[in-house]
C-alpha positions in Angstrom: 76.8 108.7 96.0 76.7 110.1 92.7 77.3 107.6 89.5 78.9 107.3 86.7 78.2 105.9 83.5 81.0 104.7 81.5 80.7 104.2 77.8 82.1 101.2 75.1 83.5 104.6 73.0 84.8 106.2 75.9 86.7 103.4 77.1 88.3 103.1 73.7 89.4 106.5 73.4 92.5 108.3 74.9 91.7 111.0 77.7 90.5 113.8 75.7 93.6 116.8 75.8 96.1 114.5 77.3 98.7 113.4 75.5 99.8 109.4 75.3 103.1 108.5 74.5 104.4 105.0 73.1 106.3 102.8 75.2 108.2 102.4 72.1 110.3 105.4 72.9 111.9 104.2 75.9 112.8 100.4 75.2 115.3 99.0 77.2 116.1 101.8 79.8 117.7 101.2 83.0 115.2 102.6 86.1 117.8 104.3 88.3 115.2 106.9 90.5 114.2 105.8 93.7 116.6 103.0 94.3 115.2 100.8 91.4 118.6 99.1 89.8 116.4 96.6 87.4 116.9 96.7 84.0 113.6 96.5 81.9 112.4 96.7 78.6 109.2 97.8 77.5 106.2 96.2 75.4 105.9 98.9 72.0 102.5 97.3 72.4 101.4 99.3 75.5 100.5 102.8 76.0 100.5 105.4 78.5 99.8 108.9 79.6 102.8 111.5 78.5 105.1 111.6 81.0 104.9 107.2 82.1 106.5 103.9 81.4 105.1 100.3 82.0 108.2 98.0 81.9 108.2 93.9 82.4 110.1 93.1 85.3 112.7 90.8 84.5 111.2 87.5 85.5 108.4 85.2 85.3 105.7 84.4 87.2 102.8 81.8 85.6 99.5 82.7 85.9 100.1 86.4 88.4 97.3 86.7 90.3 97.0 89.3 93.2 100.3 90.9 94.2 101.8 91.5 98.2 105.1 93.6 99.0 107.0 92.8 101.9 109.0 95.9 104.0 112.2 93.8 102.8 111.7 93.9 99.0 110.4 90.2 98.4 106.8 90.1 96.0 104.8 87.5 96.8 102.7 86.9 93.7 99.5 84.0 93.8 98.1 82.4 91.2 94.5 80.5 90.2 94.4 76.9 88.4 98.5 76.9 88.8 98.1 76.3 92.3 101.2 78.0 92.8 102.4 81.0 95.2 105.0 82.7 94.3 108.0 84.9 96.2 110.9 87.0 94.1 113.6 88.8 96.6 114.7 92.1 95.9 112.0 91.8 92.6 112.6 95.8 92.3 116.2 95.8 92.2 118.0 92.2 91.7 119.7 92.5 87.6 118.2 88.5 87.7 115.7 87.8 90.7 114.9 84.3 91.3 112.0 83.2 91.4 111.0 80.9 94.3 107.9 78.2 94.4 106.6 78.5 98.1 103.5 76.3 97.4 102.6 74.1 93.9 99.7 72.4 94.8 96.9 74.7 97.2 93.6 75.5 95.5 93.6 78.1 93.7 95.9 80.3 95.9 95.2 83.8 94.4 94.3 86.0 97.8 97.5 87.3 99.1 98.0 89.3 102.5 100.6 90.4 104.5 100.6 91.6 108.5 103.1 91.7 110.8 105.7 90.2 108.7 103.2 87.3 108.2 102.1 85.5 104.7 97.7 85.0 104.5 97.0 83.1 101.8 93.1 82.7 100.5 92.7 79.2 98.6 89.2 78.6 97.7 88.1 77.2 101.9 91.0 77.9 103.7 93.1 80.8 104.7 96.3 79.9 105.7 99.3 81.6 107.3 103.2 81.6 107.2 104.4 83.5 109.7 107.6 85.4 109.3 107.8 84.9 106.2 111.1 86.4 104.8 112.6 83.9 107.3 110.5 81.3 105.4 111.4 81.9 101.4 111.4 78.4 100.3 109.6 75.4 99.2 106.6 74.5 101.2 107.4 76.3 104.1 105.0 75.1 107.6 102.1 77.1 107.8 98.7 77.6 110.0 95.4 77.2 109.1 93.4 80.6 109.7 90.1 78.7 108.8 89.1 75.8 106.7 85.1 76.3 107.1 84.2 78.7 103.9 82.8 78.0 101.2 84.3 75.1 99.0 82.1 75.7 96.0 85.3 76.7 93.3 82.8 78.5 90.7 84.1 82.1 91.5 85.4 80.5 94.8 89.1 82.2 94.7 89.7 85.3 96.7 91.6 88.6 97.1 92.2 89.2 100.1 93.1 92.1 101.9 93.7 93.7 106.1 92.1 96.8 107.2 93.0 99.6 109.3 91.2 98.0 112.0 93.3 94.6 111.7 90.7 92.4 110.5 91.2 90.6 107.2 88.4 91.3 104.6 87.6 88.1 102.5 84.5 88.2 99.6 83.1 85.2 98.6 81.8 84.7 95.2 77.8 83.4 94.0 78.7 79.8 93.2 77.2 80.4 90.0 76.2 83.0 87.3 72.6 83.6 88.2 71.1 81.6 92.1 70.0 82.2 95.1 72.0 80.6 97.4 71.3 78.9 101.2 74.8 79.7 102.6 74.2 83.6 103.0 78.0 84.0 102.9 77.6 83.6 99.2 77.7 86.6 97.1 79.0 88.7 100.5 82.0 90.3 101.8 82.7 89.5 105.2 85.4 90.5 107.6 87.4 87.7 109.5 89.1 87.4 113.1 92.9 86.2 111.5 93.2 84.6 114.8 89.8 83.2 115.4 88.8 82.9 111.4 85.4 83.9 112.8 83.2 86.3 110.0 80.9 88.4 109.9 78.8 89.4 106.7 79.3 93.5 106.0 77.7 93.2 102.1 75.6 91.3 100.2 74.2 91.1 96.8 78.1 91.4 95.7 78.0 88.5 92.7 81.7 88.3 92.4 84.0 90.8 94.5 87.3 90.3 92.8 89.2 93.7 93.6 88.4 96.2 96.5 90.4 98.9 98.2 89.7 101.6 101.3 89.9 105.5 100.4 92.7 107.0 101.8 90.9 109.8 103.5 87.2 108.7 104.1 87.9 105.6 105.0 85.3 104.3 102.5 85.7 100.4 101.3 85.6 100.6 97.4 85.1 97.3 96.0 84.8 95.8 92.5 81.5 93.9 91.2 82.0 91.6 87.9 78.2 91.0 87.0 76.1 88.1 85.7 76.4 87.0 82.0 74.2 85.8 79.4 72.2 88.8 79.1 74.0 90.2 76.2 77.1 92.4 75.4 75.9 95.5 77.5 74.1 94.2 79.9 74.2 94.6 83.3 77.2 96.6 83.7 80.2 95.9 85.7 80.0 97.8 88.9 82.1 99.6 91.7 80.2 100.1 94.9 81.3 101.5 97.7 80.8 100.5 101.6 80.7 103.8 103.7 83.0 104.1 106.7 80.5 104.1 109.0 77.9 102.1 107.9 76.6 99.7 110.5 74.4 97.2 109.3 75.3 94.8 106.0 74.0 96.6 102.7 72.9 95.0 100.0 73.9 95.2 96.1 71.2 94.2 94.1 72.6 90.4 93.4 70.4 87.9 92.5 67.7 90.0 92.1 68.6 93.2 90.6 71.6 94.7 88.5 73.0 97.9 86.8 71.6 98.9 83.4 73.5 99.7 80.1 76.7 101.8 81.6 76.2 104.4 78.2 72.3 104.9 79.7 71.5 106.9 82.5 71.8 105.2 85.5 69.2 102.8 86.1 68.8 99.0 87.4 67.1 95.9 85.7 65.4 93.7 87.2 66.5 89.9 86.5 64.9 87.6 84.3 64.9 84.6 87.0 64.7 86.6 90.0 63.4 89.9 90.1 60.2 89.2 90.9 61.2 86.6 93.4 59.7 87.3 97.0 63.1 87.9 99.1 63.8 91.1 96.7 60.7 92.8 98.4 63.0 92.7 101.9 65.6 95.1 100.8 66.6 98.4 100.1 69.1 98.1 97.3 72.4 100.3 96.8 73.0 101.4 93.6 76.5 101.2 92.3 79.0 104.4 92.6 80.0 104.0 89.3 79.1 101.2 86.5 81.3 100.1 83.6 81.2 98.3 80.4 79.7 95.3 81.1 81.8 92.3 81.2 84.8 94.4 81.9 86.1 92.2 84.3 87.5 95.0 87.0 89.7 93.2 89.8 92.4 94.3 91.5 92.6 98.2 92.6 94.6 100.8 94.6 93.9 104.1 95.7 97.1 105.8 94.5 98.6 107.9 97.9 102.5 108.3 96.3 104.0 111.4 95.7 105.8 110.1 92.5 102.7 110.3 90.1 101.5 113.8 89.1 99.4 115.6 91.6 96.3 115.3 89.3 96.8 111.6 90.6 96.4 111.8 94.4 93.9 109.6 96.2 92.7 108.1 92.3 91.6 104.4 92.2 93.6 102.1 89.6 91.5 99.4 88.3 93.3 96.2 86.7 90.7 95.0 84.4 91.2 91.8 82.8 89.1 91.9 79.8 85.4 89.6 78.6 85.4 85.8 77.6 81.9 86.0 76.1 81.1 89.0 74.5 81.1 89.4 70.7 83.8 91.9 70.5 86.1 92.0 73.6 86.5 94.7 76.0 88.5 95.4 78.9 92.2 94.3 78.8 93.5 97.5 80.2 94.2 99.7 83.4 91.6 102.3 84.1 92.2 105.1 86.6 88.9 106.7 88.9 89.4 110.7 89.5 86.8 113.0 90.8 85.9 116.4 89.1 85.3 119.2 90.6 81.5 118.8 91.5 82.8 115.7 93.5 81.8 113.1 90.2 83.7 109.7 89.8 85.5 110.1 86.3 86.3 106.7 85.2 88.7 106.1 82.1 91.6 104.3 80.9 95.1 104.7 81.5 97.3 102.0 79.9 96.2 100.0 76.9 97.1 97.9 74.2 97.1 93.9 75.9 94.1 93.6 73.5 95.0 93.7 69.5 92.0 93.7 68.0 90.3 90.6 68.8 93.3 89.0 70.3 94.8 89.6 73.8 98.2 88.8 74.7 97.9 90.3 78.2 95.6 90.7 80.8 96.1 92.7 83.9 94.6 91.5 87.6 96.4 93.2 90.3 97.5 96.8 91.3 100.1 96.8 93.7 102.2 100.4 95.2 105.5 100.5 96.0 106.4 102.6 99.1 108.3 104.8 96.3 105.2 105.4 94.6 105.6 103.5 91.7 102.9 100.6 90.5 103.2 97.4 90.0 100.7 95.3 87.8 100.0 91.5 87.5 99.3 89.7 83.9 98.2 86.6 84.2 97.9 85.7 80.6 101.6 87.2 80.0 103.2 85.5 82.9 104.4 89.1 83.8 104.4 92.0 86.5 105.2 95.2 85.1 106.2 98.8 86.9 104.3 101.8 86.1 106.5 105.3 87.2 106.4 108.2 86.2 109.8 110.3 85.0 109.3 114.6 84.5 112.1 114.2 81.9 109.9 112.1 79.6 107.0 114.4 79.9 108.9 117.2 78.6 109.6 115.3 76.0 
């Protein structure tokens, strides 16, 4: 797998030749393509490609976490601290959609899956389902317990949570810490769980916090996101997405705690940590290096492969990477929506494609999930803002 370095300045900057167009020109439009009757209004803050629009859907959901559509319309939005999940019928289309508290009080409930008409929810030890769930849209509706037996550390112990072709639920589980080595080898892993049984299996290690992750449409390859240690400075090591082949048989292994990605501006490279690289376990395995590395302390989490045909062709089978943005660097980056493309020599080509949650050194907004609709629109979490906005795309503004 080829890399990619991604660069501070080249995160910053708008696609070079493309042209971006205020979200200023189209406040308050009504979205009537595609059976969308909402009406929103856009933020003049945010910015897209010529030829988009990112409007807030017109309710609110505290502390949006990762997003699930069901066939019928409802979203199911979770949540971290809040404890809250969330369901809005007909969020797309209702003038007013209510907003509807299934659960107030779970542990950090952020993980949401659906299968078979069935609610998976990922809270820290537990997974838990409500089945049928659109014949279940209220307060603290019964549920069953998938598994109570991960994990109960909460230091980067909530999930996103997702099902696979192959009908097994794919849960990671996050190093309990910044830098350790842990005795529980599910830590710093993905694994892949029965839903029925809740039994796992470990298909990754040496992931330190897997907080986004998504299968390629065509190879079948598991992309995941990698948030990486801190307290190494503002560039170092860089934010990572790896990718799991298809076919790949035995569990590979990341680096994590032993080894990271360099400066994302350098040529690739990996560092060896302070604490652990020279520890004696790092001598049993062959590490992966990442597919592509970014700006470290990025914070990339939820992702999408894009397979719509309502987005330009240019935009087939690219990845959509909600990054929410640093805590401890001393200038903040992140806070925006980056899109993955490959060139014509096969090369990832990472950059952004909506901006403008971070003001200087404030941030209003910070996106977590990518979500899209089965009419090929987007939908994106903010969990600072309380918000889920819709991305489409609309060939009258382009010619604009």
């Amino acid at each position: 797998m080829k890399q990619q370095s991604v660069t501070t300045a080249a995160r910053t900057k708008l696609n070079s030749g493309s042209k971006f167009l205020s979200i200023a020109k189209n406040l308050a439009f009504i979205i009537g393509l595609g059976g969308f009757l909402v009406s929103a209004h856009a933020d003049p803050r945010l910015t897209t490609p010529t030829g988009f629009s990112i409007t807030k859907l017109p309710f609110s959901v505290p502390k949006a976490r990762q997003l699930a559509l069901t066939e019928n319309g409802t979203l199911i939005v979770g949540s971290r601290k809040s404890g809250n999940v969330y369901a809005i019928p007909n969020a797309l289309t209702a003038a007013n959609p209510k907003v509807i508290t299934l659960f107030s009080d779970l542990n950090e409930p952020s993980g949401l899956a659906l299968a078979n008409g069935d609610l998976y929810i990922a809270a820290v030890s537990r997974v838990l389902r409500v089945n049928d769930i659109e014949d279940h849209l209220k307060a603290n509706p019964e549920f069953d317990v998938v598994t109570d037996t991960l994990p109960k550390k909460a230091h980067h112990g909530w999930k996103y949570i997702k099902f696979g072709e192959d009908g097994m639920l794919y849960v990671p589980v996050g190093a309990p810490c910044n830098i350790c080595l842990s005795e529980d080898k599910r830590f710093a892993t993905m694994l892949r769980m029965d839903p029925t049984t809740g039994a796992t299996e470990i298909i990754a290690e040496g992931l330190r916090n897997v907080v986004g992750f998504a299968w390629h449409p065509e190879s079948k390859d598991l992309w995941v996101s990698n948030n990486g240690r801190d307290i190494l400075g503002d560039d170092i090591p860089a934010d990572e997405l790896n990718v799991i082949p298809a076919k790949n048989t035995k569990a590979l292994h990341f680096g994590y705690p032993f080894v990271h990605s360099n400066n994302a501006s350098e040529a690739p490279g990996i560092i060896k940590d302070p604490k652990f690289g020279d520890h004696a376990d790092a001598a049993k395995y062959d590490f992966k290096p990442a597919a592509v590395r970014i700006q470290a302390h990025s914070a990339p989490i939820g992702m999408t492969f894009y397979t719509g045909a309502q987005f330009p062709a240019q935009y087939k089978n690219a990845l959509f990477v909600a990054e929410r943005g640093s805590w401890n660097r001393s200038s903040k980056v992140g806070y925006q929506l980056t899109v993955m493309t490959m060139d014509a020599a096969g090369k990832p080509v990472y950059e952004p494609f909506i901006h403008g949650w971070l003001e200087g050194e404030e941030a209003w907004g910070r996106p977590n999930d990518v979500l899209q609709t089965k009419e090929g629109h987007l939908l994106v979490s903010d969990d600072t803002a309380g918000a889920v906005y819709l991305v489409r795309y609309n060939n009258a503004l382009a010619a604009n």
